[in-house]
C-alpha positions, 0 to 999 in steps of 0.5 A, spaced: 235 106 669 234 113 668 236 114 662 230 117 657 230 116 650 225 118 645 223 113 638 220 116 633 217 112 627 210 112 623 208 105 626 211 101 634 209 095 635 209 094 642 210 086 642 211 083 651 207 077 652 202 075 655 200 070 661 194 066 662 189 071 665 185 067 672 178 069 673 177 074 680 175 069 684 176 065 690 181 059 690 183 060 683 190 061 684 191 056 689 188 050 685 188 053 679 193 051 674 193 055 666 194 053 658 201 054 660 201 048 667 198 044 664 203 040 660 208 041 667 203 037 673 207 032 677 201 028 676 196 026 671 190 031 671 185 026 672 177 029 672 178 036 669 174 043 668 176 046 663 174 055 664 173 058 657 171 057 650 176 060 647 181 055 641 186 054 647 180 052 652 178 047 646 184 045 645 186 042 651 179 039 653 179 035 646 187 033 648 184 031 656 178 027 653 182 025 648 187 022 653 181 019 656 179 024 662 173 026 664 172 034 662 167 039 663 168 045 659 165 051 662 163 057 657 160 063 660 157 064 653 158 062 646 165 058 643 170 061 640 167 068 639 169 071 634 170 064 629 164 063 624 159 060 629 156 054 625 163 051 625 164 053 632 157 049 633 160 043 629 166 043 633 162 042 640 157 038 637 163 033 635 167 034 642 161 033 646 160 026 641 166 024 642 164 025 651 167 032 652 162 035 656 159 042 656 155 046 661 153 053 657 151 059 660 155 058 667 161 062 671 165 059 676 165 063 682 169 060 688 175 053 687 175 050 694 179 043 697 176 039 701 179 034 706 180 028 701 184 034 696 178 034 691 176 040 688 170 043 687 168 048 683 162 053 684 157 055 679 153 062 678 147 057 677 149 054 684 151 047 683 158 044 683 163 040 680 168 035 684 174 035 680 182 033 680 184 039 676 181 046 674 185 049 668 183 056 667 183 058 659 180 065 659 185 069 654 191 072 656 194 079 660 200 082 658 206 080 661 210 086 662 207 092 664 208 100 662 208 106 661 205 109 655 204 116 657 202 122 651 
């Protein structure tokens, strides 16, 4: 509130927080909902796509399967980067036995409704999915923003 105040130390950890980020494409902020919605919907997800490979996308498509929903994970590249792939490989290979489906290699571009209320989710390779819910797990942004000037 216009007071200015220096802090000096050897080390600061700035620790704010984050939110899920969305992907910059129409429809993902109206339809879309995050890690963080998903345990708070006013009704069951039903058919899910899942956006990301990260921990937390896998963690919620093997829960939504689990829970017996059908779930597409939709992964721009590789799962888990930065985790030992050979043990990435066996955890998508032991979800995709258990009947989480993958599409590799794809990138949602547009989330639209239609008249029914069913979403449908547009890939980069053209096709699409019809959905009850699209859950976007694609790492987090800081929750708070500032001003680190030098």
């Amino acid at each position: 509130k216009g007071k200015k105040e220096t802090i000096t130390a050897r080390r600061i950890v700035l620790a704010m927080g984050g939110r899920p980020a969305y992907p910059d494409i129409p429809g993902a902020r109206e339809y879309g909902v995050t890690s963080d919605d998903i345990f708070s919907l006013e009704k069951a997800p039903g058919k899910t796509v899942v956006v990301g490979a990260s921990y937390i996308a896998l963690e919620c498509a093997g829960f939504l399967t689990g829970l017996g929903y059908d779930t597409t994970v939709l992964m721009r590249s590789i799962p888990l980067r930065g985790f030992d792939q050979e043990m990435a490989n066996i955890i998508t290979d032991f979800m995709e036995a258990e009947g989480t489906h993958f599409k590799k290699g794809v990138t949602p571009t547009e989330v639209k409704k239609d008249e029914a209320g069913k979403l449908h989710v547009v890939l980069s390779n053209g096709e699409s999915i019809e959905c009850d819910t699209v859950l976007f797990a694609m790492g987090r942004v800081p929750d708070a923003k500032i001003n680190l000037e030098a």
